[in-house]
C-alpha positions in Angstrom: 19.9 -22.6 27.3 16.1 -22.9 28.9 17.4 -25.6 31.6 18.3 -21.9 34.0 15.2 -20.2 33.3 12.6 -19.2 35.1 9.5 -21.5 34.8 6.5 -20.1 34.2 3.2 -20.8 36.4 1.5 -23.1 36.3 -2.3 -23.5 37.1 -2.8 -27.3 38.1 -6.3 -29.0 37.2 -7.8 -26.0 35.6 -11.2 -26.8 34.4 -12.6 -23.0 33.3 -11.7 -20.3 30.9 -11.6 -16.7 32.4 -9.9 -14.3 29.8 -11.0 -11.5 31.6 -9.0 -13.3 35.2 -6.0 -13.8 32.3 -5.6 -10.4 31.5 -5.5 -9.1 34.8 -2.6 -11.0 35.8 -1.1 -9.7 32.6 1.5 -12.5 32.5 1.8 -16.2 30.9 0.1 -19.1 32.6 -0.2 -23.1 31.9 -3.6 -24.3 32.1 -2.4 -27.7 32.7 -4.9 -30.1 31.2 -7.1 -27.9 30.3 -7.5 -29.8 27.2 -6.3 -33.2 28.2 -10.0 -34.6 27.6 -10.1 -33.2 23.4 -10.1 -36.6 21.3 -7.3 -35.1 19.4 -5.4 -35.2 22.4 -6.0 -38.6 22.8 -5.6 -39.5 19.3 -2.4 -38.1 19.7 -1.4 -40.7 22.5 -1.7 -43.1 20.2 0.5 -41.6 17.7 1.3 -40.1 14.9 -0.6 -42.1 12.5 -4.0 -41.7 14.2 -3.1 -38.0 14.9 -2.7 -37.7 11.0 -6.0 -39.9 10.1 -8.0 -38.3 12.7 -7.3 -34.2 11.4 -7.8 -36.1 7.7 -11.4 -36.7 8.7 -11.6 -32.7 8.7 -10.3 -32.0 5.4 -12.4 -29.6 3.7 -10.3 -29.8 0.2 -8.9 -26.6 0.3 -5.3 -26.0 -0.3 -3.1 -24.7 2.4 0.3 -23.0 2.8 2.8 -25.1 3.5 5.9 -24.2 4.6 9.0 -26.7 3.7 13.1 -26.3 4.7 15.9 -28.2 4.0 17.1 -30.9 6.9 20.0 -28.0 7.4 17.7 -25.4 8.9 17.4 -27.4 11.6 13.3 -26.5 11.5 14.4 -23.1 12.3 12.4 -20.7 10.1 14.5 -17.8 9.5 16.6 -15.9 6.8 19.2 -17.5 4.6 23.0 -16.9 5.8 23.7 -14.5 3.0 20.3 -12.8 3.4 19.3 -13.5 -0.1 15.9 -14.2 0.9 14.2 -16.7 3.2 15.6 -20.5 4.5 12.6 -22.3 3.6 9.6 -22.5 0.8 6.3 -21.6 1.1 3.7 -23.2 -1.4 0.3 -23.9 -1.5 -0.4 -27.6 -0.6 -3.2 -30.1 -0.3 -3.7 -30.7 3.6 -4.0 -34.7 3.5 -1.2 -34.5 1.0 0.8 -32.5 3.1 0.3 -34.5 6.4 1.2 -37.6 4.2 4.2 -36.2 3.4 5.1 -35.2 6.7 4.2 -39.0 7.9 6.4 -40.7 4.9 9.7 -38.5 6.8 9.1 -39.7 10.2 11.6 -41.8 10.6 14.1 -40.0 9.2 17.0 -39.2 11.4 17.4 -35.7 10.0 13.9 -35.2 7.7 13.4 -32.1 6.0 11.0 -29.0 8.3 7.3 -29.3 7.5 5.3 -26.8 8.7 1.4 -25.3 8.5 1.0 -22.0 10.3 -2.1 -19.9 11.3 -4.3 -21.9 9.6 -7.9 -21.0 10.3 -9.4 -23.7 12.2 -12.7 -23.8 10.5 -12.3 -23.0 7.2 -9.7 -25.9 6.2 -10.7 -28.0 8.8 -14.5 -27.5 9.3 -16.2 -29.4 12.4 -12.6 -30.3 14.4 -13.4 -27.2 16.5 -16.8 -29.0 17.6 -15.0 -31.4 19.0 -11.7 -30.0 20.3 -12.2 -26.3 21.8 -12.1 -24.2 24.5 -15.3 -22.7 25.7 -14.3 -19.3 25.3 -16.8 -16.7 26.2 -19.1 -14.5 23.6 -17.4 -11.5 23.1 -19.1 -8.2 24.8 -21.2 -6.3 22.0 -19.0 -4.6 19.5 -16.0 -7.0 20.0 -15.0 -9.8 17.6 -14.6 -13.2 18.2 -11.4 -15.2 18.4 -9.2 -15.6 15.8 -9.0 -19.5 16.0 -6.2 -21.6 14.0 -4.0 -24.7 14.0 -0.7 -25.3 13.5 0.8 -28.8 12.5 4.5 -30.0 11.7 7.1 -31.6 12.8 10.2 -30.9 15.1 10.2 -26.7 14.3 11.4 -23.4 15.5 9.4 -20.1 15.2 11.9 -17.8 16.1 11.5 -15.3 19.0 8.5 -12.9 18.0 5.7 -11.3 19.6 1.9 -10.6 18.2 -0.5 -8.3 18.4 -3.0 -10.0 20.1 -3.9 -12.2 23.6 -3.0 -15.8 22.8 -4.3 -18.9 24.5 -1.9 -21.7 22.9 -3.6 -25.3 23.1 -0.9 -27.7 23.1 -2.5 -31.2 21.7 -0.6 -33.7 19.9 3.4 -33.8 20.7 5.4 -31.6 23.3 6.4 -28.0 22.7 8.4 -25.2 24.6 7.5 -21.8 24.5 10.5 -19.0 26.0 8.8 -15.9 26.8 10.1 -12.6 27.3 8.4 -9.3 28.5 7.6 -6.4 25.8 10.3 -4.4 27.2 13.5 -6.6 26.1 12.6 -5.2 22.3 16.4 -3.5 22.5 17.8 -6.3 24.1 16.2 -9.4 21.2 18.2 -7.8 18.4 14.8 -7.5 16.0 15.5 -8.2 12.4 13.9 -6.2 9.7 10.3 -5.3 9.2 9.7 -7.1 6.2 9.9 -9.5 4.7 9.9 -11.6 7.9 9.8 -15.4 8.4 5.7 -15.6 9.4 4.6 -12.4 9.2 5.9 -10.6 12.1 9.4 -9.0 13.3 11.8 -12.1 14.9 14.7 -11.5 16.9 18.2 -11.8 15.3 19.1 -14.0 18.1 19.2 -18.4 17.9 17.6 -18.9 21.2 19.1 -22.4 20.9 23.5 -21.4 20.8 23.2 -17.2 21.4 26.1 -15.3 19.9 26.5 -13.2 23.0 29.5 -11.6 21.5 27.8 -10.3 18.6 24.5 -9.5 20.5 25.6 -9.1 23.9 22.5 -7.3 25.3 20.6 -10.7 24.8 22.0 -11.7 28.3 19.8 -9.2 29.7 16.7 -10.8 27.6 17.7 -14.2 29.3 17.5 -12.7 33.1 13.9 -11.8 32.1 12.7 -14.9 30.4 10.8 -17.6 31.7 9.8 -21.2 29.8 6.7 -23.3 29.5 7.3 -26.8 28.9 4.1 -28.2 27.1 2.5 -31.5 27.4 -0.3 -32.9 25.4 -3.8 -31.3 26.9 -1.7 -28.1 28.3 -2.5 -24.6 27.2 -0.4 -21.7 27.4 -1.8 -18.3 27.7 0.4 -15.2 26.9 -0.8 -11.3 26.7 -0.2 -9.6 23.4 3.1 -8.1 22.8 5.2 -11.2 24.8 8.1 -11.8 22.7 8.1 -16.0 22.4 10.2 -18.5 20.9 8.3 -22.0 19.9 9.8 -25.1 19.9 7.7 -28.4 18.3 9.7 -31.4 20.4 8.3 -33.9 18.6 8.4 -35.7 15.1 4.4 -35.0 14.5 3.0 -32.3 16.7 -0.6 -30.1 16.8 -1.7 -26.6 18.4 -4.7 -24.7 18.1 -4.2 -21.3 19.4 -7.2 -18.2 19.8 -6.2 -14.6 19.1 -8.1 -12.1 21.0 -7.7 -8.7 21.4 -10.0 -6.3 24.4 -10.9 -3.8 22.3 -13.6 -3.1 20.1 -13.9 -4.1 16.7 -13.6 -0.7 15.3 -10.2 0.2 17.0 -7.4 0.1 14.6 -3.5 -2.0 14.3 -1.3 -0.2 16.4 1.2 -1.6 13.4 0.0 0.9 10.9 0.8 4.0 13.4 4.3 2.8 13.9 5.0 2.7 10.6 3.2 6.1 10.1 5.3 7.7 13.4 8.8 5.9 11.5 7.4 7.8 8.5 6.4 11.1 10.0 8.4 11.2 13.4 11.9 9.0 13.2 14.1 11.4 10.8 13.0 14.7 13.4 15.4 16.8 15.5 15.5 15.1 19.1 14.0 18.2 21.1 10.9 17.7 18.4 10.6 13.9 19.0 10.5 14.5 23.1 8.2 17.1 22.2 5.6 15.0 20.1 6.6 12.1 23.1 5.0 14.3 25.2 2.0 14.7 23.5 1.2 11.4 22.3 1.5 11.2 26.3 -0.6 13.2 27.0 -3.6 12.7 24.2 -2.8 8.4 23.2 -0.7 7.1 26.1 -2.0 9.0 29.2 -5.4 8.9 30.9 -8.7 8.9 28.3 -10.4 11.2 29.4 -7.6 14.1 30.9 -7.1 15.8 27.3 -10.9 16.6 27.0 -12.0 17.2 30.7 -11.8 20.7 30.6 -13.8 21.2 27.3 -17.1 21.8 27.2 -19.3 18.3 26.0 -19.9 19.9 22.4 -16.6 20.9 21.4 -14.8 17.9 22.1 -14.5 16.7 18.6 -12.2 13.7 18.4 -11.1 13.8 22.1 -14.5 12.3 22.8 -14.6 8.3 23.7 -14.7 6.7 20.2 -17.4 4.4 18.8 -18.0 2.7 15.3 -19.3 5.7 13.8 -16.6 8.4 15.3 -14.0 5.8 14.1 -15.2 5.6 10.6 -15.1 9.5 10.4 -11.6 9.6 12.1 -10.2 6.9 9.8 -11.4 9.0 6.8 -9.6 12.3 7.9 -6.7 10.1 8.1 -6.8 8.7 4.9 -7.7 12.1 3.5 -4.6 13.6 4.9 -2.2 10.3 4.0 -3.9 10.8 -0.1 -3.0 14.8 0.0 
């Protein structure tokens, strides 16, 4: 199904990090070999045993979540066929234990899915990051850090979903493909329920890998618009927030760090908790009312900044004034004032 699509650039012999440069394009890029030279990466090369012992040198102890399916999932993490819950297991696990496991099933001609998602980097696995990271800038005052994690398995699928956040995706031991489609295919990815969802966040209905175009026929659409990244060891992959993506893990051991980031301040709020707020307070309206509150959200969220207060005088603006830390803190706690009434 990928073999058609559109390939997606690719920046030969990159040897900087500009997230500012990446958001300005606005669309995914390979880095290629940006982190070719991370002794991961070349621990990797020589395979999955010395991938395995070299992460075990970072082991801080603490448990993790692993995630663990049956050898008929396929590693695709998803909902069972009768929608009696989810395909797989989640437990917490002992991270050397749980790479030993994965090791012990690697020859296996159809092994059970092992999995470790969104793991933070430097809490389970304290000093790999000294060793095997990008040299991301310091954020601008008032703006956190990246969120940085790892992921580790073996051959998986994260079904087509998007996040909240700017990702750069560092592709280090074992190959992995990454389909990417624009924010505005939403209609056309068939998105599954809000919760409970496979990892957190919505996925598409849709098996990227043998589409059902007769009971989702709009995905055909989706595919016009999509574009792969084929990922070798050293690549990484950046992607702005809201990019729906499908992951695939090629390989019987494989290894990503990824950093989260969004351009905002610290203070500024999930966009998540709103839509759930406009489904609770907007969805069930008349139509004439909902293109009426479209209109303002427009006008005072959507549109220009600084339009709705322009014509006010400087002391009455109220809430229509540019917001900092402390204007957010009263704002939040009107809102929660009114959601407690």
């Amino acid at each position: 199904m990928t073999a058609a699509l559109r390939r997606t650039r690719v920046v030969e012999g990159a040897t900087g990090l500009s997230p500012d440069a990446l958001l300005a394009d606005g669309r995914p890029v390979i880095l290629r070999g940006l982190a070719a030279d991370w002794p991961l990466v070349a621990a990797g090369r020589e395979g999955a045993d010395a991938a395995i012992g070299y992460l075990k040198r970072f082991d801080a102890g603490r448990q993790v979540v692993g995630y663990t399916g049956e050898p008929a999932i396929g590693g695709r993490y998803f909902y069972r066929d009768d929608w009696s819950g989810l395909n797989f297991e989640a437990k917490r696990v002992a991270l050397s234990d749980y790479l030993n496991r994965i090791a012990a099933h690697s020859d296996d001609p159809l092994p059970p899915s092992f999995y470790v998602g969104s793991t933070d980097l430097d809490t389970y696995l304290p000093g790999l990051s000294a060793e095997n990271g990008l040299a991301f800038p310091d954020p601008p005052p008032g703006r956190d850090p990246p969120l940085v994690s790892i992921w580790i398995g073996n051959r998986t699928v994260a079904a087509t979903h998007y996040d909240m956040s700017n990702n750069l995706a560092c592709c280090l031991v074992g190959r992995r493909r990454f389909t990417l489609f624009p924010p505005n295919q939403i209609a056309n990815l068939y998105p599954g329920p809000l919760e409970p969802t496979p990892g957190g966040q919505v996925v598409s209905m849709v098996d990227l890998r043998a589409p059902d175009l007769d009971r989702y026929p709009r995905f055909a659409d989706a595919l016009a618009t999509a574009e792969v990244a084929e990922l070798e060891p050293g690549d990484v992959l950046f992607y702005p927030a809201l990019w729906w993506h499908n992951v695939e893990a090629l390989d019987g051991f494989n290894v990503m760090i990824n950093y989260w980031w969004n351009a905002v301040p610290a203070f500024v709020d999930t966009p998540m908790t709103t839509l759930l707020h406009g489904i609770l307070s907007l969805r069930e309206r008349p139509e004439a009312e909902k293109r009426a509150w479209a209109a303002l959200f427009d006008y005072y969220v959507f549109g220009d900044s600084a339009r709705a207060a322009a014509h006010l005088p400087a002391g009455v603006r109220g809430d229509l004034d540019p917001l900092d830390d402390r204007a957010a803190r009263r704002l939040r706690a009107r809102i929660t004032e009114r959601l407690n009434r």
